[in-house]
VEXDREN-346543 format. One record per residue (C-alpha): residue number from 1; residue in one letter; x, y, z. Coordinates in steps of 0.2 Angstrom, whole numbers, padded with zeros to 4 digits. Example, Ala and Ser with C-alpha at 12.3 -4.5 7.8 and 13.67 -1.06 7.14 Angstrom:
<atoms>
ATOM resi resn    px    py    pz
ATOM    1    a  0062 -0022  0039
ATOM    2    s  0068 -0005  0036
</atoms>
This chain:
<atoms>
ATOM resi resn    px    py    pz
ATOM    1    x  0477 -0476 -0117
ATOM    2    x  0458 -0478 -0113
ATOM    3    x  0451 -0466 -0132
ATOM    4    x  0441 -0452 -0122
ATOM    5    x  0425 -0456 -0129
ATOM    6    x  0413 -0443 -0138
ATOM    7    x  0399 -0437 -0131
ATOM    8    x  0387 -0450 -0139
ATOM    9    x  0399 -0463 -0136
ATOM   10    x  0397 -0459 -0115
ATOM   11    x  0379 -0456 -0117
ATOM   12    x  0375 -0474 -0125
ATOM   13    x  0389 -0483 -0111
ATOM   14    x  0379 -0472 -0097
ATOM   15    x  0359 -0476 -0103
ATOM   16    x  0367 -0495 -0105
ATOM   17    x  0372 -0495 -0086
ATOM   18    x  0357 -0485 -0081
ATOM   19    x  0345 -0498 -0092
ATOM   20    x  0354 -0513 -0084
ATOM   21    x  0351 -0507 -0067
ATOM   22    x  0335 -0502 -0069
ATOM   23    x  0332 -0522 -0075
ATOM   24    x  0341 -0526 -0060
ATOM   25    x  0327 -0517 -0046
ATOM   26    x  0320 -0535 -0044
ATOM   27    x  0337 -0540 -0038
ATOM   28    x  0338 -0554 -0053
ATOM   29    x  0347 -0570 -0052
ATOM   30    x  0364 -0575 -0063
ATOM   31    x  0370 -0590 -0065
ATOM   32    x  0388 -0590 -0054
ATOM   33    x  0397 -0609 -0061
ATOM   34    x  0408 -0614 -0046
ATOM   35    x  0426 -0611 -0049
ATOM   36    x  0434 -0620 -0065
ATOM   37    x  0452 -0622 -0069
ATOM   38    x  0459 -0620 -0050
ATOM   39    x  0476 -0618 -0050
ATOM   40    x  0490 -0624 -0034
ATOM   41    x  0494 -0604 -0034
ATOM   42    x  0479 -0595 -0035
ATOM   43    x  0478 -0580 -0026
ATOM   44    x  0494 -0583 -0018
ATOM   45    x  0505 -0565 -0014
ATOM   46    x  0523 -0561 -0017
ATOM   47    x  0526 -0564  0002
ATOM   48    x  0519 -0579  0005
ATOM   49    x  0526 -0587 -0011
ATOM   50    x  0543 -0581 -0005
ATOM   51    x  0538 -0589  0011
ATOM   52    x  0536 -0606  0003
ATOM   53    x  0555 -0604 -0006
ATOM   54    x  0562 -0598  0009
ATOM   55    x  0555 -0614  0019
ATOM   56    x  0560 -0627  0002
ATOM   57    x  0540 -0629  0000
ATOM   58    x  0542 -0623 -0017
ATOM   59    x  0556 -0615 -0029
ATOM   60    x  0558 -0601 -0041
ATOM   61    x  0556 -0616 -0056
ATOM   62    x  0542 -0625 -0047
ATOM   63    x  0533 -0608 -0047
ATOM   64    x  0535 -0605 -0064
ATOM   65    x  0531 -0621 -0069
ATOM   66    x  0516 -0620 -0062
ATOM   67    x  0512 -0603 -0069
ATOM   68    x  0517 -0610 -0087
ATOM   69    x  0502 -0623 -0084
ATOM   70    x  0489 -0611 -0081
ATOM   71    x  0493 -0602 -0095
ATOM   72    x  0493 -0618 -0107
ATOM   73    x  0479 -0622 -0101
ATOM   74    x  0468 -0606 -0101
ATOM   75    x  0476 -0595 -0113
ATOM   76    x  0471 -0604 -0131
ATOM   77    x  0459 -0619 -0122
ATOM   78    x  0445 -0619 -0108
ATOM   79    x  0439 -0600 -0106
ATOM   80    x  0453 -0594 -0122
ATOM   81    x  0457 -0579 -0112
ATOM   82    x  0469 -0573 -0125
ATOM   83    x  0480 -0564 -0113
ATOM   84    x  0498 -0569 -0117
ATOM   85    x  0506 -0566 -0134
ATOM   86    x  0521 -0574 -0130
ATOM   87    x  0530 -0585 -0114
ATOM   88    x  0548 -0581 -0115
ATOM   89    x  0557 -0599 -0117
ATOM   90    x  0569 -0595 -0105
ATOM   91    x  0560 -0593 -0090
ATOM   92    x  0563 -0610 -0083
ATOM   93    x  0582 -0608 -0084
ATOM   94    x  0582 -0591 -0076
ATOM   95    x  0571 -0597 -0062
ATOM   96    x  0584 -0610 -0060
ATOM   97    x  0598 -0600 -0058
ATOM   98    x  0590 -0588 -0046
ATOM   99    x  0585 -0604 -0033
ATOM  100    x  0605 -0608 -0036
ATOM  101    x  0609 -0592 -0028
ATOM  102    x  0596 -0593 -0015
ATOM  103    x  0604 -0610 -0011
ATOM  104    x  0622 -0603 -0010
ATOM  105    x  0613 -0590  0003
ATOM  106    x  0611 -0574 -0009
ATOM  107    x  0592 -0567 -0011
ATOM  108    x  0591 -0552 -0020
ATOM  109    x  0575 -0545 -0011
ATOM  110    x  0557 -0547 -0011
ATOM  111    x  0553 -0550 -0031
ATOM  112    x  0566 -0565 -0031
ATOM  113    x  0562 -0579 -0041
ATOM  114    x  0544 -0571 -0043
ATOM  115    x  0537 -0573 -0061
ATOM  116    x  0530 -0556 -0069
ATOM  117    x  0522 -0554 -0085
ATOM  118    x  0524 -0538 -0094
ATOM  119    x  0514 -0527 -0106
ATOM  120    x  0519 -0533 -0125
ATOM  121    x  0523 -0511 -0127
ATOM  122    x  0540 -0515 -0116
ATOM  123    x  0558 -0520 -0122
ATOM  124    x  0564 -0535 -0117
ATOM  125    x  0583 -0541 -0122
ATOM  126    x  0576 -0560 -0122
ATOM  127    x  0568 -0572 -0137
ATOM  128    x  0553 -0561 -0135
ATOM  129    x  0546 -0549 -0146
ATOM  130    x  0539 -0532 -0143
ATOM  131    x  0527 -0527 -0154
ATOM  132    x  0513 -0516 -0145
ATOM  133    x  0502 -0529 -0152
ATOM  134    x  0505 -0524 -0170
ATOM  135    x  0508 -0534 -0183
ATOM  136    x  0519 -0522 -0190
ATOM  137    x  0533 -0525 -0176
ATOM  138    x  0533 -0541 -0177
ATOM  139    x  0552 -0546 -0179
ATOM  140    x  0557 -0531 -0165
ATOM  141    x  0569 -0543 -0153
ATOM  142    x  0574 -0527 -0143
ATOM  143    x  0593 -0523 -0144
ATOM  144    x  0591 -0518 -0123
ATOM  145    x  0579 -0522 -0112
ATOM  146    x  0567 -0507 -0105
ATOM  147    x  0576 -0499 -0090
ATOM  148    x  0561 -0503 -0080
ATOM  149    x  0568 -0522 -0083
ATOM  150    x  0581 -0522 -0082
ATOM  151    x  0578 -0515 -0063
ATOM  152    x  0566 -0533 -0060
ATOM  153    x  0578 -0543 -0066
ATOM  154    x  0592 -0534 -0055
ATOM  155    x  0578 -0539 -0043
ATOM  156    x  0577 -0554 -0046
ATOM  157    x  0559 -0557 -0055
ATOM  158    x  0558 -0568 -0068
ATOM  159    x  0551 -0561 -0085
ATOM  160    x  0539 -0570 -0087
ATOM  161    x  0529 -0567 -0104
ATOM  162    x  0520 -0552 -0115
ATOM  163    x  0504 -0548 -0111
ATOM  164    x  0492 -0548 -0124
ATOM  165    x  0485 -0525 -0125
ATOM  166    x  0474 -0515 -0136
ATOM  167    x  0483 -0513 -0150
ATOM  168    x  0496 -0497 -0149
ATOM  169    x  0489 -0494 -0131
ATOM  170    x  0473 -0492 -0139
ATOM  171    x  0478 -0475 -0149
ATOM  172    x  0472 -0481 -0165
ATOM  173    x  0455 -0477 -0167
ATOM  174    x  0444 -0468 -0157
ATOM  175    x  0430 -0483 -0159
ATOM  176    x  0442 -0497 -0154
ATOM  177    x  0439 -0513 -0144
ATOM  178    x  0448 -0513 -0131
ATOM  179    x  0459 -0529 -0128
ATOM  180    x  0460 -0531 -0147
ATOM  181    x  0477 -0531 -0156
ATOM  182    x  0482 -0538 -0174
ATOM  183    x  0492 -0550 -0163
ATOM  184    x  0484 -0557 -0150
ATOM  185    x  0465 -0555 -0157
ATOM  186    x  0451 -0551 -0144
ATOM  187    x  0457 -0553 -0125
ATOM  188    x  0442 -0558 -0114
ATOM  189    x  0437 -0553 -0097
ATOM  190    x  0441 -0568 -0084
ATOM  191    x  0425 -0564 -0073
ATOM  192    x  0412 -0567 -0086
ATOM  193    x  0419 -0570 -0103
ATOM  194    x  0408 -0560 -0115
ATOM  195    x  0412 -0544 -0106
ATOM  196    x  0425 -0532 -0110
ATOM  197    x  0443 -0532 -0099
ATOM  198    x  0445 -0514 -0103
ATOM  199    x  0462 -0507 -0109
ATOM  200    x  0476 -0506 -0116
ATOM  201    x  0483 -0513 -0101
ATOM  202    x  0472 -0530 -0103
ATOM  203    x  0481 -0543 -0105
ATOM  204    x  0491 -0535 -0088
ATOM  205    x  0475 -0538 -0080
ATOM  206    x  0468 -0553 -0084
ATOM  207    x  0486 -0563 -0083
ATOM  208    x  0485 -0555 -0063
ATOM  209    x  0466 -0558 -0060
ATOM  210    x  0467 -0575 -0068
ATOM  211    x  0482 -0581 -0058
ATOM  212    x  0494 -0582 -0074
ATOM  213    x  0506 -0573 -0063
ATOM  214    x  0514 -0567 -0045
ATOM  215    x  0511 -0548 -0051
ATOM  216    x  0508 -0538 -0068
ATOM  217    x  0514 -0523 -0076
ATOM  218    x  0504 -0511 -0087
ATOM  219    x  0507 -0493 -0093
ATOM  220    x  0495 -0479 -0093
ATOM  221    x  0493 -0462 -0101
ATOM  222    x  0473 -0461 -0098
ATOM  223    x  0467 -0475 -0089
ATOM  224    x  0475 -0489 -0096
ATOM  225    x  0480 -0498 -0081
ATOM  226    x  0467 -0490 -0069
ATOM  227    x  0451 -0494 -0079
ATOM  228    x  0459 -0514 -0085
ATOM  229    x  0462 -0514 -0065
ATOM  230    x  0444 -0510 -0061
ATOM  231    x  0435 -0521 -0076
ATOM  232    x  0444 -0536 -0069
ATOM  233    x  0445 -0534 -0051
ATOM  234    x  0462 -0530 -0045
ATOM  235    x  0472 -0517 -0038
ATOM  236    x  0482 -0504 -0051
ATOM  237    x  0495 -0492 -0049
ATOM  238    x  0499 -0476 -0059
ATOM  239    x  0514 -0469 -0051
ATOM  240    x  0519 -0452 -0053
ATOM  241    x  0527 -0448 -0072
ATOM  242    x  0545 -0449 -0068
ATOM  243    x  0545 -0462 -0053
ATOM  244    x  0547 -0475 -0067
ATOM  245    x  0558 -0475 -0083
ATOM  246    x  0550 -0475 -0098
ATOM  247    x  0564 -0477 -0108
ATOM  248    x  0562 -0494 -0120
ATOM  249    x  0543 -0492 -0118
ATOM  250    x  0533 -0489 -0133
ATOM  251    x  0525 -0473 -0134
ATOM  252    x  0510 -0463 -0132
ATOM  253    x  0513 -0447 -0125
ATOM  254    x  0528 -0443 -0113
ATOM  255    x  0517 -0431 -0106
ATOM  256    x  0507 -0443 -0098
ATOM  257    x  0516 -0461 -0102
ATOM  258    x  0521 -0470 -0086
ATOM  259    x  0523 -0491 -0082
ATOM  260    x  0514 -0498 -0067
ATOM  261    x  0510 -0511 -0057
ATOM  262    x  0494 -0522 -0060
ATOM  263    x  0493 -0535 -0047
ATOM  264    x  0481 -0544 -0033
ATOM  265    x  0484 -0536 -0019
ATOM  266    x  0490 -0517 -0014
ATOM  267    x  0505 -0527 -0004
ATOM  268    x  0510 -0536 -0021
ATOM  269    x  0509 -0518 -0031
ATOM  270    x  0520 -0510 -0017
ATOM  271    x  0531 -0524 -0017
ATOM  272    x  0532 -0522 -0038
ATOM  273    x  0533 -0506 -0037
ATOM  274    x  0550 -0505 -0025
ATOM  275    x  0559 -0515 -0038
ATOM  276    x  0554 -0503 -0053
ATOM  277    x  0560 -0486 -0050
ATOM  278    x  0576 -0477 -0052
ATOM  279    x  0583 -0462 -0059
ATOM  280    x  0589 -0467 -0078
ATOM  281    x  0599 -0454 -0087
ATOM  282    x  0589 -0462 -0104
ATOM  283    x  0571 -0454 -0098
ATOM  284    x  0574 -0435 -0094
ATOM  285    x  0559 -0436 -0083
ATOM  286    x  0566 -0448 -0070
ATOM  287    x  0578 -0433 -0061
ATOM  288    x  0563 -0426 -0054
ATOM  289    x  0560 -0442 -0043
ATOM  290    x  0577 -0439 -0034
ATOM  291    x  0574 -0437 -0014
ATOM  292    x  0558 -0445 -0018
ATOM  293    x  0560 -0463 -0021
ATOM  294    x  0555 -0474 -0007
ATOM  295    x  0566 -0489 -0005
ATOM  296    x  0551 -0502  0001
ATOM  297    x  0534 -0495 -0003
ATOM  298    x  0530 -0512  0007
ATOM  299    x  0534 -0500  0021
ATOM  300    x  0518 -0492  0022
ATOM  301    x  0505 -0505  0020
ATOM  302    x  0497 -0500  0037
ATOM  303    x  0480 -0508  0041
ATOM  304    x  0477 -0494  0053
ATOM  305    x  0482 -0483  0038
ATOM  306    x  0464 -0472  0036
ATOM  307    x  0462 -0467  0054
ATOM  308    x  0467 -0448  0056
ATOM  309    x  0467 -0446  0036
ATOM  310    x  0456 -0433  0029
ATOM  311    x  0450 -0438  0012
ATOM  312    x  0440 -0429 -0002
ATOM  313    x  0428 -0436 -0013
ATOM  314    x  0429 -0432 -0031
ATOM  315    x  0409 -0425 -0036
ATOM  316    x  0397 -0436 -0042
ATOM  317    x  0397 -0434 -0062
ATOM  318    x  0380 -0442 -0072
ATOM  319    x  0367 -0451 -0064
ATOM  320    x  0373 -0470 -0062
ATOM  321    x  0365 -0476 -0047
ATOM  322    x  0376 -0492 -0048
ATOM  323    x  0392 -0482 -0046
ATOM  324    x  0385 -0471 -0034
ATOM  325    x  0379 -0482 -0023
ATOM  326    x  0397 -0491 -0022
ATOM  327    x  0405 -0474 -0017
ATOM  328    x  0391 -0472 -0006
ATOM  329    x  0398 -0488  0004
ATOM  330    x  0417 -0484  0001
ATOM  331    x  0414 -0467  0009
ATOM  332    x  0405 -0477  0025
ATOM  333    x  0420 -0489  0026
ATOM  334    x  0432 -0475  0026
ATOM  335    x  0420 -0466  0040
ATOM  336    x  0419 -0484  0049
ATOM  337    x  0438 -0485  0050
ATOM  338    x  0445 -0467  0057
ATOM  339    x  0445 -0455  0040
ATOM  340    x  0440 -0440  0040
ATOM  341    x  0429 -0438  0024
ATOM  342    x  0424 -0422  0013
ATOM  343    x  0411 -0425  0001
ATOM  344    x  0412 -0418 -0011
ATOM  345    x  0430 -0409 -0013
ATOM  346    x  0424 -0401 -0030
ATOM  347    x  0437 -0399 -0044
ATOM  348    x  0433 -0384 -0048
ATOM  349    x  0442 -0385 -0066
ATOM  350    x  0434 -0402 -0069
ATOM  351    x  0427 -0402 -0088
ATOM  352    x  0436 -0387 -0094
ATOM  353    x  0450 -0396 -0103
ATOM  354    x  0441 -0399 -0119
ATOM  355    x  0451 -0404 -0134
ATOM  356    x  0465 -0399 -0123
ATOM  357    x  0474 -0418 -0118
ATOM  358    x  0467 -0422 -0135
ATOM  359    x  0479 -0412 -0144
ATOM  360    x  0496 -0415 -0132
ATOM  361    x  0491 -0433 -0135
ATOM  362    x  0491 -0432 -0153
ATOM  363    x  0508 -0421 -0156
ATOM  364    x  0517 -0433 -0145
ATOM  365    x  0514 -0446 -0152
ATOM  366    x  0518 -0444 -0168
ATOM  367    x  0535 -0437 -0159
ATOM  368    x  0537 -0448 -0148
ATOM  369    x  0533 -0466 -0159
ATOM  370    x  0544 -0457 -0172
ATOM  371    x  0559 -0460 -0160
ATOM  372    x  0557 -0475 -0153
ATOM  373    x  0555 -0484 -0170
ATOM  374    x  0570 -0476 -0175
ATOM  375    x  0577 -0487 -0162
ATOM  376    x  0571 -0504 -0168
ATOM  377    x  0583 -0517 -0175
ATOM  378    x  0587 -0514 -0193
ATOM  379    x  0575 -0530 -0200
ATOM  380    x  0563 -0521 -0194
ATOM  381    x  0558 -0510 -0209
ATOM  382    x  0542 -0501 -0202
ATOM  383    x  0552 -0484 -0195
ATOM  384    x  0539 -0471 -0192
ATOM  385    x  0521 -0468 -0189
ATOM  386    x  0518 -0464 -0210
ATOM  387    x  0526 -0482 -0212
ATOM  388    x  0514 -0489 -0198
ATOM  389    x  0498 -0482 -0208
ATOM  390    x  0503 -0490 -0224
ATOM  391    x  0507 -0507 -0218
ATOM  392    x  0490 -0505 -0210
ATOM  393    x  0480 -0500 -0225
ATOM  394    x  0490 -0514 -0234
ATOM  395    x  0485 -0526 -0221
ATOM  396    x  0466 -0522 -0219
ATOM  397    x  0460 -0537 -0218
ATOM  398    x  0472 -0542 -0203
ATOM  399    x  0475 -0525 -0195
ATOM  400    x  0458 -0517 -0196
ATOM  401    x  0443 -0528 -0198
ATOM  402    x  0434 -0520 -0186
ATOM  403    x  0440 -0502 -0183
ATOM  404    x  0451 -0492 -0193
ATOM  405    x  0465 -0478 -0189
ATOM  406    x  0456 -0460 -0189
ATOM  407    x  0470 -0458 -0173
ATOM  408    x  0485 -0462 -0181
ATOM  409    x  0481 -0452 -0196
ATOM  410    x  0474 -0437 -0184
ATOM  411    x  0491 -0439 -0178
ATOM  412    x  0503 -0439 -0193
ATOM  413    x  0495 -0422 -0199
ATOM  414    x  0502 -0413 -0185
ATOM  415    x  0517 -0405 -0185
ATOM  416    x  0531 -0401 -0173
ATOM  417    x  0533 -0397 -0152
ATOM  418    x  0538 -0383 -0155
ATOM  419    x  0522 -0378 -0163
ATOM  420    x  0512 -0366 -0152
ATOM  421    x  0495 -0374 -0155
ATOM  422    x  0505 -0387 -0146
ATOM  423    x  0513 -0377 -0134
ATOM  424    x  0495 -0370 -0129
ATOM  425    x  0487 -0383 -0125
ATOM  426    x  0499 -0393 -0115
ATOM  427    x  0499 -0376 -0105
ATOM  428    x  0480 -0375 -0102
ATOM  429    x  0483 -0396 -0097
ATOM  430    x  0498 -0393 -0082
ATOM  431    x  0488 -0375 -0078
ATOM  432    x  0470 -0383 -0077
ATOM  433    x  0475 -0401 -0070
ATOM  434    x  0490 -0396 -0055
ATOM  435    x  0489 -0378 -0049
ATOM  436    x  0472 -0375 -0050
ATOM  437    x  0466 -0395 -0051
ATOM  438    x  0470 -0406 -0037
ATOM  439    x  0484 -0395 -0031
ATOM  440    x  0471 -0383 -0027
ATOM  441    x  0456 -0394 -0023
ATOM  442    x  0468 -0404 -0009
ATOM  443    x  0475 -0385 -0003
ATOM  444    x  0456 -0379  0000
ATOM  445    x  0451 -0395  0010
ATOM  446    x  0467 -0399  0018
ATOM  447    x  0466 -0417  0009
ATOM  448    x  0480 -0430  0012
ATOM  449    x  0472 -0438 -0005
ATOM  450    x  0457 -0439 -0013
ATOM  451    x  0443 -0454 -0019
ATOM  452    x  0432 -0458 -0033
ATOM  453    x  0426 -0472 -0043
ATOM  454    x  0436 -0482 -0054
ATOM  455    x  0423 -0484 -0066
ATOM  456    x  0407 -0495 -0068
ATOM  457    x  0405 -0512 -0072
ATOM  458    x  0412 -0521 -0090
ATOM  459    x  0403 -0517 -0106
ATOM  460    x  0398 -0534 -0119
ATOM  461    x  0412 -0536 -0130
ATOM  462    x  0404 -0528 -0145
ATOM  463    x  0416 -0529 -0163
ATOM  464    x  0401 -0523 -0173
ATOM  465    x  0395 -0504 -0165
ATOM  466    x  0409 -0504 -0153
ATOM  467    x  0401 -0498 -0135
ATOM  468    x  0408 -0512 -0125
ATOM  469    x  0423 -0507 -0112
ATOM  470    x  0428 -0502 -0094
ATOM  471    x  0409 -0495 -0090
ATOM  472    x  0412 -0479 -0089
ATOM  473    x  0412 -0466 -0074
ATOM  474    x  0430 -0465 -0068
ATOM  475    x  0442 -0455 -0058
ATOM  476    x  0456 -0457 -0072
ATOM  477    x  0456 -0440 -0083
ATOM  478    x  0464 -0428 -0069
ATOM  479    x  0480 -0439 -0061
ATOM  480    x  0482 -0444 -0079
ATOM  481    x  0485 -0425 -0088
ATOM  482    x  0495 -0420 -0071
ATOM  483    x  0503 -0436 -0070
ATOM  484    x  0499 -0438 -0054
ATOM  485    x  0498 -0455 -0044
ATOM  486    x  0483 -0465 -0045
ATOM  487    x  0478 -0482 -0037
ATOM  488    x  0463 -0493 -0041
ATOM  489    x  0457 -0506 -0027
ATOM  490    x  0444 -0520 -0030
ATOM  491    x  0428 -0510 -0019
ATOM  492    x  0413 -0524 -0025
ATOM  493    x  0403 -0531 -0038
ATOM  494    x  0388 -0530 -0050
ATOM  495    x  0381 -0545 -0054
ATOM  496    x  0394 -0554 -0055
ATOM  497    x  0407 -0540 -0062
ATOM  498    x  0422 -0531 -0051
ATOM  499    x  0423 -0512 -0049
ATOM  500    x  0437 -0504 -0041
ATOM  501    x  0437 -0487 -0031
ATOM  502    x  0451 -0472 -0034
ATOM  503    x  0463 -0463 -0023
ATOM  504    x  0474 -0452 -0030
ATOM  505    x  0483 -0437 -0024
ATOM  506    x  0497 -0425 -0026
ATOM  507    x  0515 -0428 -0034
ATOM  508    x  0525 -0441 -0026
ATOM  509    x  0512 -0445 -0017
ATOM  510    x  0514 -0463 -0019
ATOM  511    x  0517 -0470  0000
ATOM  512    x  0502 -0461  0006
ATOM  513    x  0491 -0468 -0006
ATOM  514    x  0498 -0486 -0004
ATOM  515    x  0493 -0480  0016
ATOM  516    x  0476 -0477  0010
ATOM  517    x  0473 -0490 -0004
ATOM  518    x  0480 -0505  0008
ATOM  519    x  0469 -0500  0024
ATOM  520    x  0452 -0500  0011
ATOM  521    x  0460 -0516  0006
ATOM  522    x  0461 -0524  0023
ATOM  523    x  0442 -0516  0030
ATOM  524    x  0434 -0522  0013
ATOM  525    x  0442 -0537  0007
ATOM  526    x  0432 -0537 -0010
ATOM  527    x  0445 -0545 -0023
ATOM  528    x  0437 -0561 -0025
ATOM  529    x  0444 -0575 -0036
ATOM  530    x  0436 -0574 -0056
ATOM  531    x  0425 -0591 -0062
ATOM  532    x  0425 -0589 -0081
ATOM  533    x  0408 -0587 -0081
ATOM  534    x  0402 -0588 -0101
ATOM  535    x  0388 -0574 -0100
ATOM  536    x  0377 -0568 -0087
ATOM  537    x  0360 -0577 -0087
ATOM  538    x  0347 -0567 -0079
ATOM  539    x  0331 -0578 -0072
</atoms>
């Protein structure tokens, strides 16, 4: 979870933007290092790396060897990208048994022998911890893998490691860093290394963008694997809340809480994606995806996939000529290649929310944490969210040198769900966001899906006033309080930073946006490898 900023919060990330493009008129130079630290897999995809163990190029174990390099020697040393809390010791061993069965003929699909790192909020049953980056959890050796796991390792995926996140999926404090936790200490964005990877999904990102990995997973309640995606230039996908079991997942809200994909290449998020849903009789919201799970979202990676559709484009809000100008060119690349585009397709409900997600967000989480701390091992004595802000106020010095926990303790004063304060606002959220939100704004315009921008370019890392982060300007708000689907693709860049552009669209509507997403991909091919680049210098 992204915090929604206050207003003076946006303001001061808006005027930064707008100040930086404004010193940008003269079309400055930067300095752009060439590539450092290349590694034998960069940018390779889950096809072609399956290609390679199909032919005996490589194996399952030489991949994960390789992987297992590139994170020693980036991770603490070179750029100390602080993305990875933990490699799991057993990956070597599971990648050896899964080339033994693709020797004796048996492959289990397209994720086999394919190493993922997953978010440090996820069960796994291994020798690693889950922790949601909090010191507080350390010791929680989950008793049961996350459903959504255990369906990789059914799969065939090797697990990896834990991504490094903002600390409690950044729901802490409303003036956070993003990419902090107690954990892992300040994560760093692989493009240029001063700037901000966004969150809480960041250490998801970076490990993708940085070649630690095949493919990613992130979970999002508010633009926690969109705005990461965008900051560091790959592609993200929130699926629809329900496609993906959230069962063994730390919480924020089940409202909004859903696991995604955080990968490369729309391909590799569709290929992820295939091997991660499922109905799963722990996660009550999983029975709504029956009749709507597509076996292979690969299925519908079609490069001729914008021609006929008719797509709306989310209005412009602010004044930031450097977003505006990149949706300006997506909407001429989808023009270009067959889409029929209507700009704008107004939200007509768009800013009436108000403290509306704000509230949801905060009874759930006191409900939700609440349960699954109860399902921790037994030496693990933290057990609910009071036990949580007292370790932390014990632990100031570790836990919160920076920023405090006005969230977590906004939280704990509230009472039950069944409260109607509750009830009322998670009313106005559904009312405001589905019916007469996208639902209506895709009725009135006849949309197949609709666009914005993912957001604008990195903020400075910034542990003293705490402005830095994903930019600004995003798409996320609306698919995030319907929990709607949501893709993020790599779209261009500002002086050396990434910047993704948004499709998203209505329930279930996951194949057409894969379509979509995969056909902008293809035209624009925009995803360009990070250099570690130190700072950008201006000249």
């Amino acid at each position: 979870m992204e915090p929604i900023p206050s207003l003076s919060r946006r303001e001061f990330i808006e005027r930064s933007t707008l100040a930086a493009a404004a010193a940008a008129a003269a079309l400055p130079r930067f300095e752009l290092p060439p590539v450092q630290q290349a590694g034998p897999l960069d940018e390779m995809t889950v096809a072609q790396l399956q290609a390679d163990m199909q032919s005996g190029r490589r194996t399952s174990r030489s991949i994960t060897q390789a992987y297992v390099r590139r994170i020693a020697a980036l991770d603490r040393q070179g750029p100390s990208l602080r993305t990875v809390l933990e490699t799991n010791p057993d990956a070597l061993q599971i990648a050896e048994q899964l080339d033994a069965e693709r020797k004796q003929g048996r492959v289990r699909g397209p994720l086999h022998g394919i190493p993922v790192i997953i978010k440090d909020n996820i069960d796994t049953h291994d020798r690693m911890q889950t922790t949601a980056g909090s010191l507080a959890l350390e010791g929680n050796f989950a008793e049961r893998d996350a459903f959504l796991v255990e369906r990789l390792r059914a799969a065939g995926a090797v697990i990896l490691a834990k991504a490094n996140l903002s600390e409690w999926a950044n729901f802490r404090s409303s003036r956070s860093s993003s990419g902090w936790s107690g954990r892992g200490r300040q994560c760093k964005n692989p493009y240029v290394l001063d700037r901000n990877p966004s969150g809480s999904s960041s250490g998801s990102a970076v490990a993708a963008s940085a070649n630690y990995c095949a493919v990613a997973i992130g979970t999002e309640t508010d633009g926690s694997i969109v705005s990461p995606s965008n900051a560091c230039g790959i592609v993200g996908l929130k699926p629809t809340v329900g496609l993906v079991s959230r069962a063994g997942v730390i919480p924020i809200a089940h409202s909004q809480d859903t696991a995604g994909p955080m990968c490369r290449t729309v391909g590799d998020a569709a290929a992820l994606l295939s091997g991660m849903t499922g109905v799963d009789p722990r996660d009550p919201a999983t029975a709504d995806s029956e009749g709507h799970i597509a076996p292979d979202y690969t299925a519908f990676l079609d490069a001729d996939g914008l021609r006929g559709a008719r797509i709306g484009v989310r209005a412009r809000t602010g004044n930031n000529p450097v977003i505006n100008a990149l949706v300006e060119n997506a909407i001429k690349v989808l023009r270009d290649h067959g889409a029929e585009v209507v700009d704008p397709a107004d939200i007509e409900t768009a800013g009436q929310l108000g403290s509306a997600e704000r509230d949801v967000l905060e009874y759930e989480f006191k409900h939700d944490l609440n349960l699954y701390l109860a399902t921790m091992p037994a030496n693990v004595k933290y057990r609910t969210l009071a036990d949580i802000i007292a370790f932390n106020e014990a632990n100031k010095n570790r836990e919160m040198p920076y920023f405090g926990q006005e969230i977590f303790i906004a939280c704990q004063a509230r009472g039950p769900l069944t409260e109607q304060a509750y009830l009322d606002a998670r009313a106005k959220c559904v009312e405001l966001t589905r019916a007469k939100g996208i639902d209506a704004t895709m009725d009135k315009h006849r949309l197949d899906a609709m666009m914005g921008p993912s957001g604008g370019p990195a903020g400075i890392v910034d542990l003293v006033t705490m402005t830095g982060g994903g930019g600004g300007g995003g798409s996320s708000q609306f698919p995030a309080v319907s929990g709607y689907p949501h893709i993020t693709v790599p779209a261009g860049f500002y002086m050396g930073l990434p910047m993704g552009i948004s499709f998203f669209g209505r329930a279930w509507s996951e194949s057409v946006l894969i379509r979509i997403a995969y056909a902008f991909e293809q035209a624009t091919r925009a995803r360009k490898a990070p250099t570690f680049i130190p700072t950008i210098v201006l000249s």
